[in-house]
C-alpha positions as CSV (number, residue, x, y, z in Angstrom):
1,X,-4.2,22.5,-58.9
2,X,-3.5,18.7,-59.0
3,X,-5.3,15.7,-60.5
4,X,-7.4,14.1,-58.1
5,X,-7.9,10.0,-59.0
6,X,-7.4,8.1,-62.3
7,X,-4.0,7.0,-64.3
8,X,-3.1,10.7,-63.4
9,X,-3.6,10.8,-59.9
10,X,-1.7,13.3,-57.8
11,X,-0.4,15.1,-61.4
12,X,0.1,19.1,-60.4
13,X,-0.9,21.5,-63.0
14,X,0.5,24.9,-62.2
15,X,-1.5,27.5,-63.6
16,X,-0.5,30.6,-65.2
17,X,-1.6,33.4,-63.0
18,X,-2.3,35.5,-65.6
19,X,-5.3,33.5,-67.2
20,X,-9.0,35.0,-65.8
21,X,-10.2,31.4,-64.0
22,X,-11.5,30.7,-60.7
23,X,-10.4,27.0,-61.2
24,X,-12.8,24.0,-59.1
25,X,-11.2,23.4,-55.9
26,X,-9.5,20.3,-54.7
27,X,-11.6,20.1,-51.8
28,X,-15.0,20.7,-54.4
29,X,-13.6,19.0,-57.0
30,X,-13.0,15.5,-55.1
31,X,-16.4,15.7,-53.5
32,X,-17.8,15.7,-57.2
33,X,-15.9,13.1,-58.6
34,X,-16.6,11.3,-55.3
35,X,-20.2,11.4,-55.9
36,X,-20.0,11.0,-59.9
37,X,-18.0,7.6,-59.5
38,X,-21.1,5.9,-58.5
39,X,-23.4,7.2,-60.8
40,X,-21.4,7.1,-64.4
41,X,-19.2,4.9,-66.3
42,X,-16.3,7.0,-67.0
43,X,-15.3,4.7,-70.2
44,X,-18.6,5.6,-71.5
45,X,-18.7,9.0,-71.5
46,X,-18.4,11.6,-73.9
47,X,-18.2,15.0,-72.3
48,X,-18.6,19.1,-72.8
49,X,-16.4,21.0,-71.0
50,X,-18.1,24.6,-71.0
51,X,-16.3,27.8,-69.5
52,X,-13.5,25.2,-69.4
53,X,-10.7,28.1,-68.4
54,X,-7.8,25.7,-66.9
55,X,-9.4,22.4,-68.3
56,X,-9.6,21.1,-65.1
57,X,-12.8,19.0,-65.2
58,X,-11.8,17.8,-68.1
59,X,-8.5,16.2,-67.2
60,X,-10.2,14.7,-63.9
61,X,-12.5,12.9,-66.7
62,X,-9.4,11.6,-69.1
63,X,-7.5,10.7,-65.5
64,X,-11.2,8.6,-64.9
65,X,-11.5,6.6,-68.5
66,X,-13.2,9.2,-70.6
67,X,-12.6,8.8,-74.4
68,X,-14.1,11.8,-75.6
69,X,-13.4,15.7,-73.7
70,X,-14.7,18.8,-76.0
71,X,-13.7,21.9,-74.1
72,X,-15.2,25.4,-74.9
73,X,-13.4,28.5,-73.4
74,X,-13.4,32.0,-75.3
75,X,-10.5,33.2,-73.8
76,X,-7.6,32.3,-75.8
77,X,-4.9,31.7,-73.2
78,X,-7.2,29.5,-71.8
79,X,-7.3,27.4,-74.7
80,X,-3.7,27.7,-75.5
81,X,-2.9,26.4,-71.7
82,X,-5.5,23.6,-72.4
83,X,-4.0,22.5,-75.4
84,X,-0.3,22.8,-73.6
85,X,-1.2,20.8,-71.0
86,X,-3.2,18.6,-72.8
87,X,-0.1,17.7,-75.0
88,X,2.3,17.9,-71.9
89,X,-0.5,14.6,-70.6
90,X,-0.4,12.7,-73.9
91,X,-4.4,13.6,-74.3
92,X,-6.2,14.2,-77.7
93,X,-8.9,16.4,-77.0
94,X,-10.7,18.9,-78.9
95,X,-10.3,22.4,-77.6
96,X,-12.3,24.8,-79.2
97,X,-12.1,28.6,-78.9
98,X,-15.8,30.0,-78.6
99,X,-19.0,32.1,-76.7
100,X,-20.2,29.3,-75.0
101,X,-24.0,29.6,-75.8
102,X,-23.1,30.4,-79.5
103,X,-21.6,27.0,-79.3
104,X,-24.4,25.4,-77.7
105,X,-26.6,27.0,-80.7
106,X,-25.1,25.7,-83.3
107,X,-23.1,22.4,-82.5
108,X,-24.6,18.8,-84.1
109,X,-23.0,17.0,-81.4
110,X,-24.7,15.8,-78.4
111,X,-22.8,14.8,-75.1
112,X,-23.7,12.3,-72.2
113,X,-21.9,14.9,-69.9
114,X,-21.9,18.4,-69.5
115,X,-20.8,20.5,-67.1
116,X,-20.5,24.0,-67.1
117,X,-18.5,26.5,-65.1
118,X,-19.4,29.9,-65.9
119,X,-18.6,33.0,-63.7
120,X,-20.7,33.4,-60.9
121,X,-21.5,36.6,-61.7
122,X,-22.8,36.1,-65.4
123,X,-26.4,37.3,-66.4
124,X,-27.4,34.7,-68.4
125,X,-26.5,31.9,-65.8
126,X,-29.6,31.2,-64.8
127,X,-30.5,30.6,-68.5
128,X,-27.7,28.2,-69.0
129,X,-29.4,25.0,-68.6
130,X,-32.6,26.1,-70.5
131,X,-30.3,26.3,-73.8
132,X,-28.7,23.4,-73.3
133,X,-32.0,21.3,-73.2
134,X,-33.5,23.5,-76.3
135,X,-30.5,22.7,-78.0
136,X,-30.6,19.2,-77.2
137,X,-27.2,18.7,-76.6
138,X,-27.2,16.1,-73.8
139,X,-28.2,12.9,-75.1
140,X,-31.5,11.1,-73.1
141,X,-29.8,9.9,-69.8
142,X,-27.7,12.4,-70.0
143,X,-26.3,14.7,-66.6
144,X,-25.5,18.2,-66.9
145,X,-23.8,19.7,-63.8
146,X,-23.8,23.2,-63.2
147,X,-20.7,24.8,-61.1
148,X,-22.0,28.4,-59.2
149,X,-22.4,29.9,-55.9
150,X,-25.0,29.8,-53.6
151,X,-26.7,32.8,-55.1
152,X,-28.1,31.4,-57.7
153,X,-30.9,28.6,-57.8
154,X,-32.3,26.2,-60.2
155,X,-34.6,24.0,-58.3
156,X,-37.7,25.2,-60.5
157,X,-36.0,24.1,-63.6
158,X,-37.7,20.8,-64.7
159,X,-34.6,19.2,-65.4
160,X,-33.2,19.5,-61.9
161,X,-32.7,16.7,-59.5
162,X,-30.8,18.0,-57.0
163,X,-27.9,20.2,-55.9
164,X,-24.7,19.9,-53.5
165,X,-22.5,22.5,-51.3
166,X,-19.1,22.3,-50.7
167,X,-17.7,25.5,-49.1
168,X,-18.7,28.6,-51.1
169,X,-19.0,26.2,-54.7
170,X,-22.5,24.8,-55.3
171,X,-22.8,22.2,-58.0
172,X,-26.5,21.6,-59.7
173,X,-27.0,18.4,-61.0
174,X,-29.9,18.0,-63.9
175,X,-30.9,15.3,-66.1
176,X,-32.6,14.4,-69.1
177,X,-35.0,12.1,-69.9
178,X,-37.9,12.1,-72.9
C-alpha cells in the first residue's frame, strides 16, 4: 500500500498481514482522489474515517492538506497499526476504538467528509448512510462516500448523487443539503 499524491507521495505502508482489512486499492484509490481533487478543498476538510482498518483514506487525506482525520475501527490492531503509523508520519489524529454505528449514535461532532468502508458482506450496509444522515453527522454541504461492491445499491437513497466503478470496488457518493 503506498501514498498516492500530497507531501507524502509515493510513502509505502506495509501492512501487517495479520490485521482483517481488505485495504482500497491503488488503482481505486487514485481514481477517487482523482475525482475528489476537483470537487473539495482538502485544507478545509474535516473528515470521518469509518471501518478505517489500515487508515488508508485517511493518510491520502493528511498527504492532501486535511487538518482534521477521526478514524473509527473496532478491531484493535487496527487502531494500534493506525496510531503506529500515524506516529511513524508525524500526524495527530484521533483514532478511536469503536462499533461504528454506535459511534455514529452517539458522537456531537459533525464532519464535512465521511467515508466509510465497511465489509462488503455486512447486513446493515445498506442502512449505513441512513444513520449517518439521522444522526446528522455530515455538516450541510457535506459528501459522504461509501466504499462496496457492486452488489449492493443505493441509488434510491435521497441523498445519492451518483456512484463510480473501478474493477470489483464501487464507490457511492451522497450529499447533504437542507
Amino acid at each position: 500500500m503506498r501514498i498516492i499524491g500530497g507531501k507524502y507521495k509515493g510513502k509505502g505502508i506495509v501492512v501487517p498481514k495479520n490485521l482483517p482489512v481488505r485495504p482500497t486499492t491503488d488503482f481505486a484509490k487514485e481514481s477517487l482522489f482523482n475525482i475528489l481533487t476537483n470537487q473539495i478543498d482538502f485544507s478545509q476538510v474535516t473528515l470521518l474515517e469509518l471501518f478505517a482498518g489500515t487508515g488508508n483514506i485517511g493518510y491520502e487525506f493528511w498527504s492532501r492538506g486535511c487538518t482534521s482525520v477521526t478514524s473509527i475501527d473496532l478491531n484493535f490492531q487496527c487502531v494500534q497499526f493506525i496510531k503506529k503509523t500515524q506516529k511513524s508520519l508525524v500526524i495527530d489524529g484521533k483514532v478511536i476504538r469503536s462499533d461504528c454505528f454506535r459511534f455514529i449514535k452517539f458522537t456531537k461532532e459533525t464532519y464535512s467528509f465521511i467515508f466509510a468502508d465497511p465489509p462488503y458482506n455486512m447486513p446493515q450496509l445498506k442502512d449505513l448512510p441512513n444513520h449517518i444522515f439521522e444522526h446528522r453527522i455530515l455538516k450541510t454541504g457535506g459528501m459522504l462516500v461509501v466504499e462496496h461492491d457492486k452488489h449492493t445499491d443505493f441509488e434510491s437513497h435521497p441523498h445519492f448523487q451518483n456512484y463510480r466503478q473501478y474493477g470489483r470496488v464501487r464507490f457511492s457518493f451522497f450529499t447533504f443539503t437542507e
